[in-house]
N, CA, C and O atoms as a printed pandas DataFrame, in Angstrom:
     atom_number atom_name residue_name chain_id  residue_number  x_coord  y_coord  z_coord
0              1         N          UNK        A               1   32.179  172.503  130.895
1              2        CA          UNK        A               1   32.567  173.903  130.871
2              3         C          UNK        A               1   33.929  174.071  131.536
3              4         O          UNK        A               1   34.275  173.011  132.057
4              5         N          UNK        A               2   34.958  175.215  131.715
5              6        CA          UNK        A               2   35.610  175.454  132.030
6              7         C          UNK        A               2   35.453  175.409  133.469
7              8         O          UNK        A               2   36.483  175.062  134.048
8              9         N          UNK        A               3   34.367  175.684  134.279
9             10        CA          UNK        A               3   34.794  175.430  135.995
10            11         C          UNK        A               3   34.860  174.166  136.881
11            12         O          UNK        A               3   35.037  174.050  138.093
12            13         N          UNK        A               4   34.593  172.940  135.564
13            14        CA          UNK        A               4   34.756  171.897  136.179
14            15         C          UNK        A               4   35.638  170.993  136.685
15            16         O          UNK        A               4   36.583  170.845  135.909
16            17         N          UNK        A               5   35.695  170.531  137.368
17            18        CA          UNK        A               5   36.836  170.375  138.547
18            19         C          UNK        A               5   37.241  168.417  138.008
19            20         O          UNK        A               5   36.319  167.749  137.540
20            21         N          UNK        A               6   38.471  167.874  138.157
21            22        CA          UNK        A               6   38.446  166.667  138.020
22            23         C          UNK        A               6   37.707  165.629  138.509
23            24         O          UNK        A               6   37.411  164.508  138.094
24            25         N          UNK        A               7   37.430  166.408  139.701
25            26        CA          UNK        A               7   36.497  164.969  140.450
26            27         C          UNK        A               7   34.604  165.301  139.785
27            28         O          UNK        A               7   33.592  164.693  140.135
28            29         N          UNK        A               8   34.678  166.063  139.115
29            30        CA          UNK        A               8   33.098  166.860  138.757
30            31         C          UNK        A               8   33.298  165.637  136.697
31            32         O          UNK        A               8   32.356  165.068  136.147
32            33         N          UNK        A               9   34.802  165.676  136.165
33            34        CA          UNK        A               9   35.110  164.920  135.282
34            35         C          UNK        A               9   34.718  163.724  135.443
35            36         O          UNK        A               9   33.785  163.208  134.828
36            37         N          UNK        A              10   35.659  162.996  136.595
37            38        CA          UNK        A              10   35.266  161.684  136.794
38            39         C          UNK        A              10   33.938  160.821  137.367
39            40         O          UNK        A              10   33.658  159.623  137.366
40            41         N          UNK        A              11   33.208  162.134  137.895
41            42        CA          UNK        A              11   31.886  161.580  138.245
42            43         C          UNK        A              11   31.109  161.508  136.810
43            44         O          UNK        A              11   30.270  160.634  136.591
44            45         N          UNK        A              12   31.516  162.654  135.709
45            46        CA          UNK        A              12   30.297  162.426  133.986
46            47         C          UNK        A              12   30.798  161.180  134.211
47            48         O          UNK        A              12   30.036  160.318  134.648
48            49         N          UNK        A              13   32.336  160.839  133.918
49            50        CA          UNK        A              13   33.027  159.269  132.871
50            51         C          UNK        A              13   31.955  158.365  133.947
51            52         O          UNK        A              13   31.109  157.607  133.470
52            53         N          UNK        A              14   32.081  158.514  135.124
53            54        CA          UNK        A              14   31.071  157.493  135.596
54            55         C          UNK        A              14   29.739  156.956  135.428
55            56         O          UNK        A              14   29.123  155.898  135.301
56            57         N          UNK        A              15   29.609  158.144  135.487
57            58        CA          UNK        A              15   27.472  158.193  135.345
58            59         C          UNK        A              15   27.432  157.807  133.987
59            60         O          UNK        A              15   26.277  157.433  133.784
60            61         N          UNK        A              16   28.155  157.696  132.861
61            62        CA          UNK        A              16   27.817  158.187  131.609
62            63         C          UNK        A              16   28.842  156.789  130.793
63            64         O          UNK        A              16   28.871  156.603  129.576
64            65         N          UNK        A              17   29.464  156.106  131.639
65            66        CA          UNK        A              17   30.612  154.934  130.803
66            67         C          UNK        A              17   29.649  154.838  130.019
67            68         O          UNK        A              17   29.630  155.803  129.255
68            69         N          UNK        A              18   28.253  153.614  129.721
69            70        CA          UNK        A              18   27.982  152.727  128.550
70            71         C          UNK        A              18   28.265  153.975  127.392
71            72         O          UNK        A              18   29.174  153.982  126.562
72            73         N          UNK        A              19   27.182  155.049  127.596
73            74        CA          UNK        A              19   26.983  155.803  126.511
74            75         C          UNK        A              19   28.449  156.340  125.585
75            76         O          UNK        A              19   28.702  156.376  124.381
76            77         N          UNK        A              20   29.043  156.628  126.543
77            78        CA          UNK        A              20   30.844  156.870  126.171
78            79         C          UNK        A              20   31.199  155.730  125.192
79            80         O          UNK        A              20   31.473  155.834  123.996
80            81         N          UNK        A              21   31.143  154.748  125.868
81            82        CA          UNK        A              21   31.717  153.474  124.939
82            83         C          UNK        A              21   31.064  153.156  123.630
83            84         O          UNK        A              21   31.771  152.993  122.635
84            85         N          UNK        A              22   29.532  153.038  123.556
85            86        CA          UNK        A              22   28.762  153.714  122.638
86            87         C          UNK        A              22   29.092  154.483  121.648
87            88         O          UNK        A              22   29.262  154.007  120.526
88            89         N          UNK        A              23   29.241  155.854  121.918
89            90        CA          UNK        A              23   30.046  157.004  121.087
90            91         C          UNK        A              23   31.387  156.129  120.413
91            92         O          UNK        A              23   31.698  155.542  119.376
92            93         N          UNK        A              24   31.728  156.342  121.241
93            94        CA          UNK        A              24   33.643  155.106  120.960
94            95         C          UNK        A              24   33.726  154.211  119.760
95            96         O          UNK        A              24   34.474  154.155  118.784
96            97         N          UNK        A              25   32.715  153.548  120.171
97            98        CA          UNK        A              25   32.574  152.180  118.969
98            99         C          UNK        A              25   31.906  152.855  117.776
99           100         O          UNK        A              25   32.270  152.261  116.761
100          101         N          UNK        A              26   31.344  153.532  117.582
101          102        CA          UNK        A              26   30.339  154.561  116.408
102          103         C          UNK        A              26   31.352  154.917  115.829
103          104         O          UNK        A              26   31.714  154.511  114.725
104          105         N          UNK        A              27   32.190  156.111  116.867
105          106        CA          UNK        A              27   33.220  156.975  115.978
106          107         C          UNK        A              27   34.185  155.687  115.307
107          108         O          UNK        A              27   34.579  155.959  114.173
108          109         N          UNK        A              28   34.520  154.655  115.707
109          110        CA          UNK        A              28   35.844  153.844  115.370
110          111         C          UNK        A              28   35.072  153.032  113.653
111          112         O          UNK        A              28   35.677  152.781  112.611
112          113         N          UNK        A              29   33.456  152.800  114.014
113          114        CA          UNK        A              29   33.250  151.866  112.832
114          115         C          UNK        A              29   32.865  152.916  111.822
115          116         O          UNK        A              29   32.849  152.408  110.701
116          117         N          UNK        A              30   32.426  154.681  111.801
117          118        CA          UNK        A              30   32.288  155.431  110.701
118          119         C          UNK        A              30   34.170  155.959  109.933
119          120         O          UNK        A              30   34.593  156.490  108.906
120          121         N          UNK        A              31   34.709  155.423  111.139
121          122        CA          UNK        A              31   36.695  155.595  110.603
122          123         C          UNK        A              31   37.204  154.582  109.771
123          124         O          UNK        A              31   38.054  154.624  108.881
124          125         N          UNK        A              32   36.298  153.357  110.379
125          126        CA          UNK        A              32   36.775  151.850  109.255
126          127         C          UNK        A              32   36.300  152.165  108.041
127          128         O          UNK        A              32   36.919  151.830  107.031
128          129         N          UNK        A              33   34.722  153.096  107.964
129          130        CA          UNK        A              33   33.810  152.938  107.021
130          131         C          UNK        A              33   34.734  154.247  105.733
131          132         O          UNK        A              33   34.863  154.190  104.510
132          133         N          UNK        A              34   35.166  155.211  106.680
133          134        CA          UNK        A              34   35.926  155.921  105.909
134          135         C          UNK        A              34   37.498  155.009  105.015
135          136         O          UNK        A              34   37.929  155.141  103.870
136          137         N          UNK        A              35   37.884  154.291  105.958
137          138        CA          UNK        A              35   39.183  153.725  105.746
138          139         C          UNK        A              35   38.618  152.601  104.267
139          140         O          UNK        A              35   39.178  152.625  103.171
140          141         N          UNK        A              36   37.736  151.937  104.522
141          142        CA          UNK        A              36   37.514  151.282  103.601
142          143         C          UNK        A              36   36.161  150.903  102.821
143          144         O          UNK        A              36   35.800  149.858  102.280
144          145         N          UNK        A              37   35.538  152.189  102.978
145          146        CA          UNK        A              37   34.463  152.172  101.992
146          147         C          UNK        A              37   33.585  150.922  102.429
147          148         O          UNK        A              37   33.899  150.399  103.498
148          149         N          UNK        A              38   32.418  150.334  101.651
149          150        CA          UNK        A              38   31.674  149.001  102.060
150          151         C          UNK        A              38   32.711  147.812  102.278
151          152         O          UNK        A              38   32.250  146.797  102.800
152          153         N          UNK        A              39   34.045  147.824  101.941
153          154        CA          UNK        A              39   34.422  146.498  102.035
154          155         C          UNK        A              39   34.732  146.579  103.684
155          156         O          UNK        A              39   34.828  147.472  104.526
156          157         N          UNK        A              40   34.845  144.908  103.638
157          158        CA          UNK        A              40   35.077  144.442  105.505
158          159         C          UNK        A              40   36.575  145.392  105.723
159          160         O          UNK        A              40   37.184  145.778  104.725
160          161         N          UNK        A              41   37.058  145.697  107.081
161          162        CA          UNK        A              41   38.421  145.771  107.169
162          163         C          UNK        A              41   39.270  144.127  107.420
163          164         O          UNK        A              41   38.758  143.074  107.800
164          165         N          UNK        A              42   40.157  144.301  107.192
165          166        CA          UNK        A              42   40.996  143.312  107.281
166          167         C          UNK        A              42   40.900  141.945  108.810
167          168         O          UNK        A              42   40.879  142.152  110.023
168          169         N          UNK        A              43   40.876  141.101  108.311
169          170        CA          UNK        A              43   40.350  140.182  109.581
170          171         C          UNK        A              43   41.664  138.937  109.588
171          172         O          UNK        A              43   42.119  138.092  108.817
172          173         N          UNK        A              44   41.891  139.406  110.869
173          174        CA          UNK        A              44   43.134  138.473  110.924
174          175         C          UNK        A              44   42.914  137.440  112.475
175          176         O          UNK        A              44   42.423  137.792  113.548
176          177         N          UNK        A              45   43.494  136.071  112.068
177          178        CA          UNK        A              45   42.619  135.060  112.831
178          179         C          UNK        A              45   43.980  135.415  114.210
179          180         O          UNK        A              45   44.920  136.199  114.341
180          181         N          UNK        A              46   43.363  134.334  114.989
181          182        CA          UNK        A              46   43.411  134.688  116.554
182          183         C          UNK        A              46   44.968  134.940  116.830
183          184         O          UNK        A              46   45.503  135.820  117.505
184          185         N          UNK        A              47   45.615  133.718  115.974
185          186        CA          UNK        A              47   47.191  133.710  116.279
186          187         C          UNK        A              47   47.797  134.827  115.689
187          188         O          UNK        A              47   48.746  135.216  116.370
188          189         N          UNK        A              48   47.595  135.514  114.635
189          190        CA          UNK        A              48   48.344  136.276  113.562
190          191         C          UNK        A              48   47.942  137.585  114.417
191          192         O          UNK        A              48   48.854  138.406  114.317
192          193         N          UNK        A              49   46.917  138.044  115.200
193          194        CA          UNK        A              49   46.634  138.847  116.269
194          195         C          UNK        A              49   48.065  138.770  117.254
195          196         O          UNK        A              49   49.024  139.541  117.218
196          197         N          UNK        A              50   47.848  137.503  118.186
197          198        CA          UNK        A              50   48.964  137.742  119.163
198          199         C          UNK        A              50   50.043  136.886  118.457
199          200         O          UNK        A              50   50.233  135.772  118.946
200          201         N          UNK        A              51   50.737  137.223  117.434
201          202        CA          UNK        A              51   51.938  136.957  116.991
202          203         C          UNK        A              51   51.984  138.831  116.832
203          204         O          UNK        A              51   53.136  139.083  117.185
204          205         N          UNK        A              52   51.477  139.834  116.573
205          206        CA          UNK        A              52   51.650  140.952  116.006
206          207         C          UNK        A              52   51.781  141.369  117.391
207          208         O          UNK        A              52   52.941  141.626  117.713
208          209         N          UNK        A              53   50.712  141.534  118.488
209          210        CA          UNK        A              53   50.709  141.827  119.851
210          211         C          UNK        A              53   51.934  141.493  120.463
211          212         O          UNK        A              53   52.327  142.268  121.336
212          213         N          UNK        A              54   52.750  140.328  120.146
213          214        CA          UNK        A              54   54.057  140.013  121.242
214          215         C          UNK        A              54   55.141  140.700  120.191
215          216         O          UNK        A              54   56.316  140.877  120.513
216          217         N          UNK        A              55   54.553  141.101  118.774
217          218        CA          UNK        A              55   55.906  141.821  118.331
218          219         C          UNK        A              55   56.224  143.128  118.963
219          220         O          UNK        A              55   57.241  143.584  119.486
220          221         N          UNK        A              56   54.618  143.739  118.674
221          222        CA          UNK        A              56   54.201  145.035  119.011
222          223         C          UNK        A              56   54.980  145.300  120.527
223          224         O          UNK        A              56   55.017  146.446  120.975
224          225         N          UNK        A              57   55.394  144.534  121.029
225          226        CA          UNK        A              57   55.975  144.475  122.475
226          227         C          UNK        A              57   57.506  144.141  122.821
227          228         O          UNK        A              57   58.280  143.778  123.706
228          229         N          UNK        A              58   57.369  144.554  121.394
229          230        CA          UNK        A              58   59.097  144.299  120.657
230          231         C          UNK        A              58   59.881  143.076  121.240
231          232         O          UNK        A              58   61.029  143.179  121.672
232          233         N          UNK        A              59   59.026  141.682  121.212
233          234        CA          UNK        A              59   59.457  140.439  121.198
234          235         C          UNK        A              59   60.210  140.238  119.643
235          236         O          UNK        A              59   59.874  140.983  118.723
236          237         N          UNK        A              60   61.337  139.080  119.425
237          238        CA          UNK        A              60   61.962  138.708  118.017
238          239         C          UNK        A              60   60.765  137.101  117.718
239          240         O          UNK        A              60   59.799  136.545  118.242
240          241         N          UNK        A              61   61.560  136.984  116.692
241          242        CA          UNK        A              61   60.648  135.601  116.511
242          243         C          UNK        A              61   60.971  134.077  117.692
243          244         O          UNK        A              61   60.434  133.093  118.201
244          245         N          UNK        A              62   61.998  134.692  117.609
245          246        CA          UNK        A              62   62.379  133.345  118.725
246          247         C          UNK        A              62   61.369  133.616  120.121
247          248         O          UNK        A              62   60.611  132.808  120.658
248          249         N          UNK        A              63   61.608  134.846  120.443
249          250        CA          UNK        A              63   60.666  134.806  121.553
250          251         C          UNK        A              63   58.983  134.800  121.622
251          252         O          UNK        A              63   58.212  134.677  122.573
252          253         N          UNK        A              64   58.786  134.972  120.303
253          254        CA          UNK        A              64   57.113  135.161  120.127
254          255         C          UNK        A              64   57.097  133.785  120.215
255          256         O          UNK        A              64   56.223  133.285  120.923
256          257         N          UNK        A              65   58.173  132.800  119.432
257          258        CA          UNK        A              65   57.696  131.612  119.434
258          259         C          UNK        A              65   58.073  130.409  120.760
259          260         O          UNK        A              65   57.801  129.210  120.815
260          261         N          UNK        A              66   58.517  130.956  121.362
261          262        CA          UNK        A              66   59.123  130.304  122.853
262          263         C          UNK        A              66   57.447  130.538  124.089
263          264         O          UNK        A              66   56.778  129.738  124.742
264          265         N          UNK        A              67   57.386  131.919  123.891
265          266        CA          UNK        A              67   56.079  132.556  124.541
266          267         C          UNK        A              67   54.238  131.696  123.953
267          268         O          UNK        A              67   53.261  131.545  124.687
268          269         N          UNK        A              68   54.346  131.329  122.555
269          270        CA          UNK        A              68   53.259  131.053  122.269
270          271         C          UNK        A              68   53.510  129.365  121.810
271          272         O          UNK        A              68   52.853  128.705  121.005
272          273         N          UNK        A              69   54.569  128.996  122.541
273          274        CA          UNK        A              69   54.957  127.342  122.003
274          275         C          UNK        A              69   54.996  126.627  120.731
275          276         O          UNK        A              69   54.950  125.415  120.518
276          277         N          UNK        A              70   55.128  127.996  119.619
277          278        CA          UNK        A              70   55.842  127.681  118.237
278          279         C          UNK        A              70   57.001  127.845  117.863
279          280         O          UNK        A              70   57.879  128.258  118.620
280          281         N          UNK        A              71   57.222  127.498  116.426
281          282        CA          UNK        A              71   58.561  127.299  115.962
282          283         C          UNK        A              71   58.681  128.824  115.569
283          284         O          UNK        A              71   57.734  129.565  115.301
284          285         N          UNK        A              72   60.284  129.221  115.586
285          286        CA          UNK        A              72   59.914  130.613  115.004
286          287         C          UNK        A              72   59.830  131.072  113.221
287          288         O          UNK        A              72   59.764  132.181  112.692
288          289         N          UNK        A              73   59.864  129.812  112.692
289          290        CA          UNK        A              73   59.259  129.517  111.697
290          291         C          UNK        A              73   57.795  129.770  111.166
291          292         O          UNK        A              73   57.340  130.456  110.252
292          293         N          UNK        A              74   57.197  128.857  112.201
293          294        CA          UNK        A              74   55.823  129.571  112.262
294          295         C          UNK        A              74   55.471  130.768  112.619
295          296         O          UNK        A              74   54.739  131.457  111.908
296          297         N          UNK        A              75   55.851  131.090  113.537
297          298        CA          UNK        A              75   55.858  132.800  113.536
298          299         C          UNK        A              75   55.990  133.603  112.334
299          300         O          UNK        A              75   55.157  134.394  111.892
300          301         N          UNK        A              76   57.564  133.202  111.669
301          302        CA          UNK        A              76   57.073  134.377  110.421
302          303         C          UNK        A              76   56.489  134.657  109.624
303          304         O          UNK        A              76   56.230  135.741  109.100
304          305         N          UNK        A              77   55.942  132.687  109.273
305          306        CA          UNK        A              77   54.618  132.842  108.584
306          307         C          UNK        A              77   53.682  133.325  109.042
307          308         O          UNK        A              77   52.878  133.617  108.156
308          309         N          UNK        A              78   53.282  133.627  110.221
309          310        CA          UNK        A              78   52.018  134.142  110.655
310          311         C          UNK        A              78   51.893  135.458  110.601
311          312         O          UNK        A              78   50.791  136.000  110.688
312          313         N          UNK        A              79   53.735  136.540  110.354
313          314        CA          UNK        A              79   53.380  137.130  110.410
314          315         C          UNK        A              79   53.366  137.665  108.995
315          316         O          UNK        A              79   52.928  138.790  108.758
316          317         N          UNK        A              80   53.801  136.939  108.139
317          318        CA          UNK        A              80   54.133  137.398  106.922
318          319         C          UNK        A              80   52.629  137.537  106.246
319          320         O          UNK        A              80   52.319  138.443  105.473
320          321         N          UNK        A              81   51.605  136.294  106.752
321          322        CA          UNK        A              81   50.063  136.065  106.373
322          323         C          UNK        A              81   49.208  137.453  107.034
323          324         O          UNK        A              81   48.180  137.798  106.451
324          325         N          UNK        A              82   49.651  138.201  108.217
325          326        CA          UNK        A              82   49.578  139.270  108.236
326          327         C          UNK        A              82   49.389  140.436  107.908
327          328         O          UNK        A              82   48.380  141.138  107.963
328          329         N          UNK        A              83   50.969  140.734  107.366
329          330        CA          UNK        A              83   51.512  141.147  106.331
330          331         C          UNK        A              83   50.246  141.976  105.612
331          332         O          UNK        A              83   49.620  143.035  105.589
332          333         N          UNK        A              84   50.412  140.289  104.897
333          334        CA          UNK        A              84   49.349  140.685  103.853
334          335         C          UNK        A              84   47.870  140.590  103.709
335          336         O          UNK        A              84   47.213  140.431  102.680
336          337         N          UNK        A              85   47.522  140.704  104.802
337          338        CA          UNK        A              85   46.022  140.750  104.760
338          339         C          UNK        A              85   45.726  142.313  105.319
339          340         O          UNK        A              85   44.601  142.812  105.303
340          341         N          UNK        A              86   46.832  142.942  105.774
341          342        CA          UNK        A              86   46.886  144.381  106.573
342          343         C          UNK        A              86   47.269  144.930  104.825
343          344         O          UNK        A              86   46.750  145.992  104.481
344          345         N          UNK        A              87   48.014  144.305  103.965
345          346        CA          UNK        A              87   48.168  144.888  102.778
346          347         C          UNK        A              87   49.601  146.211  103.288
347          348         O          UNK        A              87   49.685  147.370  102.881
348          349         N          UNK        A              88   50.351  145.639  104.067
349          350        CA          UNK        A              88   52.205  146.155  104.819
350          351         C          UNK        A              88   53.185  145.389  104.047
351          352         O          UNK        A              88   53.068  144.185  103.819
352          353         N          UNK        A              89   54.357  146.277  103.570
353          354        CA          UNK        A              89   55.140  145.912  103.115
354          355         C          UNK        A              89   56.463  145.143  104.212
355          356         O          UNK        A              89   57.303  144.333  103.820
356          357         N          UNK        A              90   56.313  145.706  105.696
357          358        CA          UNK        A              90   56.759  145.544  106.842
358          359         C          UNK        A              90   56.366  145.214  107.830
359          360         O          UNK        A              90   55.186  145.496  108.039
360          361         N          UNK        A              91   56.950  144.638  108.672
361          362        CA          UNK        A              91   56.357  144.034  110.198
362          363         C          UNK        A              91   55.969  145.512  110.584
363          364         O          UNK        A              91   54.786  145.829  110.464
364          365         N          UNK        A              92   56.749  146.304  110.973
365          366        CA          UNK        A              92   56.825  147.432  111.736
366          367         C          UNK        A              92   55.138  148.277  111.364
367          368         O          UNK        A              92   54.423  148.754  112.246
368          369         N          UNK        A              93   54.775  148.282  109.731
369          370        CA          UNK        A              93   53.640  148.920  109.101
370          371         C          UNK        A              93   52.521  147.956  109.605
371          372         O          UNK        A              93   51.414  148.379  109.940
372          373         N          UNK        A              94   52.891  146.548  109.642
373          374        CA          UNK        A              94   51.930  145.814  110.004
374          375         C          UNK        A              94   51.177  145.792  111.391
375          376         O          UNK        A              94   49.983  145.670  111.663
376          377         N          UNK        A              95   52.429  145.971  112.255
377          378        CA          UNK        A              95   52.100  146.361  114.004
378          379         C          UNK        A              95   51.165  147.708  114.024
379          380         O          UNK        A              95   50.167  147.897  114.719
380          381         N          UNK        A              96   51.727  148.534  113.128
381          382        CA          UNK        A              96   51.101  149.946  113.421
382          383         C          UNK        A              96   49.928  150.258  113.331
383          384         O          UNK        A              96   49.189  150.895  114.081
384          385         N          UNK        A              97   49.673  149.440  111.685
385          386        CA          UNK        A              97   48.334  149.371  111.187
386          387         C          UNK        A              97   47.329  148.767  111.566
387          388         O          UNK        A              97   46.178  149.083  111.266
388          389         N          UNK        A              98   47.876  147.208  112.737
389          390        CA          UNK        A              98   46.520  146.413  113.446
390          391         C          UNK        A              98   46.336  147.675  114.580
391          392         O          UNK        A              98   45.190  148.065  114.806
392          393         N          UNK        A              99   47.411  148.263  115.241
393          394        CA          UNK        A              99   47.168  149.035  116.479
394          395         C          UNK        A              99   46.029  150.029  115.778
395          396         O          UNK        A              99   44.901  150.124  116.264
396          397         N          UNK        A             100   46.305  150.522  114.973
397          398        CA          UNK        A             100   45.335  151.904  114.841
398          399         C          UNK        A             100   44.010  151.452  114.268
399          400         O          UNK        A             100   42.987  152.127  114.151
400          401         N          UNK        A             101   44.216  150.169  113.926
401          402        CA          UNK        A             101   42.805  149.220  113.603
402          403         C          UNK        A             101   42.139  149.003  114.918
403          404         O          UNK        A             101   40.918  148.854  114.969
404          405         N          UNK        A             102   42.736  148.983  115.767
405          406        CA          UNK        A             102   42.670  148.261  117.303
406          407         C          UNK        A             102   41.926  146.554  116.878
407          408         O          UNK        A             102   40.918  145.999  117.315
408          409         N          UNK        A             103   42.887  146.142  115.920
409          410        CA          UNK        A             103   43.102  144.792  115.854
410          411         C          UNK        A             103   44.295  143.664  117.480
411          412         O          UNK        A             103   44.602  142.652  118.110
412          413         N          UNK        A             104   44.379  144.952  117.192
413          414        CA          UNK        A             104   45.651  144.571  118.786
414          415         C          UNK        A             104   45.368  145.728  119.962
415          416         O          UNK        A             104   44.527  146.626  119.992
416          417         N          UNK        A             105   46.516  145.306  121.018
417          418        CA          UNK        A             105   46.558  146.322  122.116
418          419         C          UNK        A             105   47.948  146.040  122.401
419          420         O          UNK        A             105   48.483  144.931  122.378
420          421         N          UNK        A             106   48.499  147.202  122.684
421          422        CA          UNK        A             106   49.874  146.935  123.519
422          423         C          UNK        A             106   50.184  146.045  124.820
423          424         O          UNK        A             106   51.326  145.999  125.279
């Protein structure tokens, strides 16, 4: 209600985290279910994750690949395999689209 005070806030988020997180994960998998009907969403393996994560952090390829001890060669393939499994014509669409997937985190 309106007379509740922040510390009256942070005591619900307390008492109440699992169920919150609960809610959280529900609302996010009926948004995938909207986003893509019965099919899976897009599943991208561990590296092509944090190759997008160190872009998303506006690393270049040289540095994604200095940071994760590849060539930056490999990098663009990883991210280009990306790319296209996010179905992005761009790195930039590709970062955006794992974030709002929460395929990544900043």
């Amino acid at each position: 209600n309106g007379t509740a005070t922040g510390d009256d806030w942070q005591a619900f988020v307390c008492a109440n985290q699992a169920s919150l997180a609960e809610v959280g994960h529900a609302i996010h998998r009926v948004a995938l279910r909207e986003l893509y009907g019965d099919d899976e969403p897009p599943q991208l393996s561990a590296r092509e994750r944090e190759v997008l994560m160190w872009t998303a952090r506006g690393k270049d390829y040289k540095a994604v690949g200095l940071i994760l001890g590849i060539s930056h060669h490999t990098t663009k393939a990883y991210l280009k395999s990306a790319r296209y499994k996010l179905d992005c014509t761009t790195i930039a669409q590709a970062v955006a689209k794992a974030l709002s997937l929460r395929l990544i985190s900043e």
